[in-house]
C-alpha positions in Angstrom: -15.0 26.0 22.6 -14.3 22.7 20.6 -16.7 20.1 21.3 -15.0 16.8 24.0 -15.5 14.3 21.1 -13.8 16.2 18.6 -10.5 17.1 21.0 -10.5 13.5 22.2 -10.5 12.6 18.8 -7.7 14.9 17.8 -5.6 13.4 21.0 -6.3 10.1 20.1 -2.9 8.5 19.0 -2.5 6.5 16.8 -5.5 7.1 14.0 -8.1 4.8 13.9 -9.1 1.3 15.4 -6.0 -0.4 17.9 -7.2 -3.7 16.2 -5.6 -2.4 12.6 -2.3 -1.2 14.5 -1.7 -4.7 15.9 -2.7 -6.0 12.3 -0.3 -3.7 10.9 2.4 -4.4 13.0 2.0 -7.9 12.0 1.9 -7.6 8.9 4.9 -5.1 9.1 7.1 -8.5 10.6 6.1 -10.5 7.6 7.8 -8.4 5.7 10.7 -7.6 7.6 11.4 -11.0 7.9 11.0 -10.9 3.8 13.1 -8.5 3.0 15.7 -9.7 5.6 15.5 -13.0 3.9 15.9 -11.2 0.1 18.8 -9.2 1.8 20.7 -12.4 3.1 19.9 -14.6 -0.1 21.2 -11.7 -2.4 24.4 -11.4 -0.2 25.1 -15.0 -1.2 24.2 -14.3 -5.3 24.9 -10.9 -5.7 25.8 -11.2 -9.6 22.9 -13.0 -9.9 20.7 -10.7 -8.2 22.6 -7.9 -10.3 22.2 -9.6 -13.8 18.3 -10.6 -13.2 17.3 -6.9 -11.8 18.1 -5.5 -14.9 15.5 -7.6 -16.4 13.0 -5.8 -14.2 10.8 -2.5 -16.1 12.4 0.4 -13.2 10.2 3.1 -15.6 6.5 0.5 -14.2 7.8 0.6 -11.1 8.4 4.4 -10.6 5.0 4.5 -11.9 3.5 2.5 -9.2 5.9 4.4 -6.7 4.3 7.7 -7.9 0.4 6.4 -8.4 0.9 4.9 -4.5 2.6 8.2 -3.1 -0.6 10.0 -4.8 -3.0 7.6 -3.5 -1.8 8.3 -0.2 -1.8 12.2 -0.6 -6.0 11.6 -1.8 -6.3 9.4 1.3 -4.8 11.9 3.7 -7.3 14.6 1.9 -10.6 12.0 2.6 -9.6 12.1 6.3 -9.3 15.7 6.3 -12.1 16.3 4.7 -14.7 14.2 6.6 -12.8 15.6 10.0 -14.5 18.6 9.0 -17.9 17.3 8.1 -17.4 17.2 4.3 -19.2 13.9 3.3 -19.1 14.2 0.2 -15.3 15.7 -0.4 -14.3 12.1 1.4 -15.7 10.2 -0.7 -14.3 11.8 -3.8 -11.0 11.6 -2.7 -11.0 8.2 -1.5 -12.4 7.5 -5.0 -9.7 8.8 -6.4 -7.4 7.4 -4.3 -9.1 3.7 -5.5 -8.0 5.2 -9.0 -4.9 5.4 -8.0 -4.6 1.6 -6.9 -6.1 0.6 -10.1 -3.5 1.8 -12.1 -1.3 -0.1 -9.6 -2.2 -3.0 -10.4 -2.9 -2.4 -14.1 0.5 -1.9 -14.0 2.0 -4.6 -12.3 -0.1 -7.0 -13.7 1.3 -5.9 -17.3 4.9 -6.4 -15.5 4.0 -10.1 -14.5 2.1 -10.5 -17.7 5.7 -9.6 -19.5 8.0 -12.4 -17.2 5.2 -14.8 -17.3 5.5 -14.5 -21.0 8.8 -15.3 -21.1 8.6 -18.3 -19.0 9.7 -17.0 -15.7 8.6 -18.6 -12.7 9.4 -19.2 -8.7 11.9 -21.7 -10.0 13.6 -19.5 -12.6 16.2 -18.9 -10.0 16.7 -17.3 -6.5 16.2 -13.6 -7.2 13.0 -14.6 -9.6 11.5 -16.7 -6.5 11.8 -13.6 -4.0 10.5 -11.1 -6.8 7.8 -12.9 -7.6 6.9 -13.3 -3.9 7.6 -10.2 -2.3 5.7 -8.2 -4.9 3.4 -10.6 -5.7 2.4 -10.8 -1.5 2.5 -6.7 -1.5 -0.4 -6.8 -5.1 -2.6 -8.5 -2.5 -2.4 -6.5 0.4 -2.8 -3.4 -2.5 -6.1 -5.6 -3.4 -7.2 -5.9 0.5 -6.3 -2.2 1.3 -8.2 -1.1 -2.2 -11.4 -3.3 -0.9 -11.3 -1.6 2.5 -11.0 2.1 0.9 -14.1 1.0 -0.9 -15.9 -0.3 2.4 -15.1 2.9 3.8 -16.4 5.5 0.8 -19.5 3.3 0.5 -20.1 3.9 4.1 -19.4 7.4 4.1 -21.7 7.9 1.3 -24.2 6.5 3.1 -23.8 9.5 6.1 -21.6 6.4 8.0 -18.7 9.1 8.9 -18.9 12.5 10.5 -16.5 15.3 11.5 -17.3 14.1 15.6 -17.1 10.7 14.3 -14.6 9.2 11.3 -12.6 6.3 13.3 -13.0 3.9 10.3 -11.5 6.2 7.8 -8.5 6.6 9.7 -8.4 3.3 10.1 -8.4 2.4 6.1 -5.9 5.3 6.0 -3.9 3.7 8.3 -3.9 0.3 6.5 -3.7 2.0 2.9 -0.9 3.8 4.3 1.1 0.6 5.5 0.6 -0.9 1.7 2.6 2.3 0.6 5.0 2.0 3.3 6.2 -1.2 2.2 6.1 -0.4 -1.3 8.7 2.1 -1.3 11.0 -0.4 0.8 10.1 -3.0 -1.6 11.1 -0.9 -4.4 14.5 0.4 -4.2 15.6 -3.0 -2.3 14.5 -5.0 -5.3 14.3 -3.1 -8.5 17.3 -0.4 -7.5 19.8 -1.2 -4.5 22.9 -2.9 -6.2 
């Protein structure tokens, strides 16, 4: 017979705390309305658009496409594996999942170090002000989600989490996964789409 907690847990939809599902939703809008301002502002300049992406490092970015997708495949195993009581296998996966984000932002930051270097700015021009922004506003939500994933491994390391009881790991899945979500918008409507 499962035990009530655990099959009200498993009926429980969506993971984790309703607080970080209104957050995300929120935060899902800001970008929306982003990307819906990149999308109308490139309609206007599309050769310019064109001629500036191509100053943009696709190889980084598919890097931090993959090192996100992985980070979210280490994040689903850390909520599988303290939904069945393993401690210990959570908090190794959400550490590697915080691996993952580090190369992230290694990465980027070697990408902005590169076009800061050669004097590019939010004035540069239009498609420089929205890549700048838009990426630059999705490195600090990879900075906040990163900080909670390291709230959460602390706590389950310190016995926080159970298999009856692990709503705080879904919800820094949940948030972790919304990072990645908008990631792989953000990349192929900036650094591919043409």
């Amino acid at each position: 017979m499962t035990h009530p907690s655990v099959a009200t847990a498993s009926l429980r939809h969506p993971p984790g705390d309703l607080a970080i599902w209104i957050f995300i939703l929120a935060e899902l809008l800001v970008f929306a309305v982003f990307f819906a301002a990149y999308a109308f502002a490139r309609m206007g300049e599309v050769q310019l658009f064109n001629t500036y992406q191509d100053s943009l490092d696709r190889r980084a970015a598919l890097i931090n496409t993959v090192a996100l997708i992985t980070s979210s495949y280490f994040v689903v195993r850390a909520v599988a594996a303290i939904r069945v009581g393993s401690r210990r296998g959570c908090v190794r996966w959400l550490l590697a999942a915080l691996a993952m984000g580090v190369v992230f932002l290694v990465v980027k930051s070697v990408e902005y170090a590169h076009h800061l270097g050669e004097g590019v700015t939010l004035s540069t021009n239009t498609f420089y002000m929205f890549y700048l922004s838009l990426t630059f506003f999705h490195f600090m939500h990879v900075i906040l989600g990163m900080v909670i994933l390291a709230a959460v491994a602390v706590k389950a390391h310190q016995g926080g989490y159970s298999a009856t009881e692990h709503t705080g790991v879904e919800t820094g899945a949940s948030y972790w996964h919304m990072v990645d979500l908008v990631w792989l918008i953000l990349f192929p409507l900036v650094y591919v789409m043409r």
